[in-house]
C-alpha positions as a Markdown table, in Angstrom:
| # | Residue | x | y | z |
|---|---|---|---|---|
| 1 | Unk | -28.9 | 1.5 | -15.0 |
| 2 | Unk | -25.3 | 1.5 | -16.7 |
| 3 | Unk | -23.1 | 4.4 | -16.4 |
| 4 | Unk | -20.7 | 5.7 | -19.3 |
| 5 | Unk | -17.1 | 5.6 | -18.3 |
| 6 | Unk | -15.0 | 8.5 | -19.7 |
| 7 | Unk | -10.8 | 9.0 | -19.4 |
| 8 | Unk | -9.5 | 12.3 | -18.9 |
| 9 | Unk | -6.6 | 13.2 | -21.0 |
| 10 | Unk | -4.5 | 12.3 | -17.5 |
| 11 | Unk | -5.9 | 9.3 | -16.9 |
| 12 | Unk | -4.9 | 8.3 | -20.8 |
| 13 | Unk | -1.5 | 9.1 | -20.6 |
| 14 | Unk | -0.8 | 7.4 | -17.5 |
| 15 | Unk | -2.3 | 4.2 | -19.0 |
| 16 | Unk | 0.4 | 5.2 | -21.7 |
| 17 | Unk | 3.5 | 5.1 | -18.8 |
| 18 | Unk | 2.2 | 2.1 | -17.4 |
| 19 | Unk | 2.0 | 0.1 | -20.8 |
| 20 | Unk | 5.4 | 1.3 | -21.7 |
| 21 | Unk | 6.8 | 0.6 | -18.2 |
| 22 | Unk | 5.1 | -2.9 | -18.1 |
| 23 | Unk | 6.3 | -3.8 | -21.5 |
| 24 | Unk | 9.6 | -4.0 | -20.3 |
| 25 | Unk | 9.1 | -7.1 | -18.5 |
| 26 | Unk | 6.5 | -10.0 | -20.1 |
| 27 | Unk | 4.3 | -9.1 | -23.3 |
| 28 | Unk | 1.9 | -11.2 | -20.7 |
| 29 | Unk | 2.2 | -8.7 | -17.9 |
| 30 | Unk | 0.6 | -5.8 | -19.9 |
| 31 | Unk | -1.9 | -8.0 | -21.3 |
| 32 | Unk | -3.1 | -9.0 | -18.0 |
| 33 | Unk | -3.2 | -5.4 | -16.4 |
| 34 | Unk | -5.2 | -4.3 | -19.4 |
| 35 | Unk | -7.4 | -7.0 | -18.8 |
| 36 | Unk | -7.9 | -6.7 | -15.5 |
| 37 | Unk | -8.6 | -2.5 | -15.5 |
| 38 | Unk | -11.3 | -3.2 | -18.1 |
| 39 | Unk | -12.9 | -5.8 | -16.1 |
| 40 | Unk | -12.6 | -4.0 | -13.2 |
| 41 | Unk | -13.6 | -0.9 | -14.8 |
| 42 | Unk | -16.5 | -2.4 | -16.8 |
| 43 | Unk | -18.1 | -3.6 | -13.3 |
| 44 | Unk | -18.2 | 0.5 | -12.5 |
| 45 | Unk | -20.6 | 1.4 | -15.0 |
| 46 | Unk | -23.3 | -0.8 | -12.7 |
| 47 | Unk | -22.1 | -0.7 | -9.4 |
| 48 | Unk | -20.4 | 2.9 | -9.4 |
| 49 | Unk | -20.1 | 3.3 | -5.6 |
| 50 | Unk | -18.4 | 0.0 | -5.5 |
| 51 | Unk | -15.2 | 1.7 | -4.6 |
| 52 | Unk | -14.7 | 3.8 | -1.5 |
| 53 | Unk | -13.9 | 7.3 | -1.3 |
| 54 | Unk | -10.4 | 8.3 | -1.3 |
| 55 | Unk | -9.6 | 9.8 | 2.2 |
| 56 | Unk | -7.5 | 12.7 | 1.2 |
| 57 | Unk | -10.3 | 14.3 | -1.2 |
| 58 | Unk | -13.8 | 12.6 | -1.2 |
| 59 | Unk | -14.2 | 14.3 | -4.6 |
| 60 | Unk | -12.5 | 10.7 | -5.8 |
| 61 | Unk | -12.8 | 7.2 | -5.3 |
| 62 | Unk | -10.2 | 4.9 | -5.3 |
| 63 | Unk | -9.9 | 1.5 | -7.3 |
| 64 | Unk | -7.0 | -0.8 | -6.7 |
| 65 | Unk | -5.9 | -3.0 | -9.6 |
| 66 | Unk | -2.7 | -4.8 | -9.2 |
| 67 | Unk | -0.2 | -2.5 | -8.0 |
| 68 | Unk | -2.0 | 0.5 | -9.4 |
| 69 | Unk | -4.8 | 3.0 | -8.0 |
| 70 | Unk | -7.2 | 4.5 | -10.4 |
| 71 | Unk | -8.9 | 7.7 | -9.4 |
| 72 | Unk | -12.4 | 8.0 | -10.8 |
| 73 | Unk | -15.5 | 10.2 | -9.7 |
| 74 | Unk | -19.3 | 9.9 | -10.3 |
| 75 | Unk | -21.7 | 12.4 | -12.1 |
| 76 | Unk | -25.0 | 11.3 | -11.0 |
| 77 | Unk | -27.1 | 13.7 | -13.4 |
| 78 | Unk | -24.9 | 12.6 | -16.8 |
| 79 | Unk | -24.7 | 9.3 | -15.6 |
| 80 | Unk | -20.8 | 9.3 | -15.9 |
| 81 | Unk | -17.9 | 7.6 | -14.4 |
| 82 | Unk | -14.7 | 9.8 | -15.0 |
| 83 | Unk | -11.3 | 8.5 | -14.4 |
| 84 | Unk | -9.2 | 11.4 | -13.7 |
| 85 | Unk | -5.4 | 9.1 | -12.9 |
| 86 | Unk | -3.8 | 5.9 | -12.7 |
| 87 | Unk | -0.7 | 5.9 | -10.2 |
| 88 | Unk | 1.5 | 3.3 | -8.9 |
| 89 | Unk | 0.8 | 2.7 | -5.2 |
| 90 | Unk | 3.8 | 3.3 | -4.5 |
| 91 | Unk | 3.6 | 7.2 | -5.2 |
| 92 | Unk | 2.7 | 10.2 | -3.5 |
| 93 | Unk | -0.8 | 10.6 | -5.1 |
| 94 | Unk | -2.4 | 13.4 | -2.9 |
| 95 | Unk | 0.0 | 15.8 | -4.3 |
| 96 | Unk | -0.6 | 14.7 | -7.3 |
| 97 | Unk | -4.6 | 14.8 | -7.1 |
| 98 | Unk | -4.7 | 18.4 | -4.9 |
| 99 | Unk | -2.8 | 19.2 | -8.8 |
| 100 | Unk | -4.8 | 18.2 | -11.0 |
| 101 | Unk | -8.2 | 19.4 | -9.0 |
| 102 | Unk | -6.5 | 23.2 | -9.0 |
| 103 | Unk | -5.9 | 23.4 | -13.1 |
């Protein structure tokens, strides 16, 4: 069974700052993030408890790729995989989450 992956507005315009931020080192560099999220993501949509549950808030599971954590979360009855953020690791992204589940 293959689930259909969905990007909140969020999770969009983080890939946005990420692409713009990355661009300012090798044209390669983006290239291979991108590539690597949409392998990584396209291996969700058959195996969507791949991931573990994110500690601070098992509403999300955590993805790592490259430097980055992607927040997604599974609707079992649409069969749907949304992906709510994409942070650096290096931020404080419980905040950030505890945020966006409140608007």
């Amino acid at each position: 069974m293959s689930y259909r992956v969905v990007f909140t507005t969020e999770a969009g315009l983080d890939m946005d700052d990420i692409e713009a931020y990355l661009s300012q080192f090798y044209e390669s560099t983006v290239r291979n993030f991108f590539l690597q999220l949409e392998k990584q993501v396209k291996a969700l949509q058959s195996m969507p408890y791949m991931y573990p549950a994110y500690q601070e808030d098992q509403f999300f599971r955590r993805m790592v790729v490259n430097d980055y954590l992607l927040f997604y979360s599974v609707n079992e009855q649409r069969q749907l995989i949304i992906v709510h953020r994409i942070f650096h690791s290096s931020r404080d992204t419980s905040r950030q989450l505890v945020a966006d589940r409140s608007e």
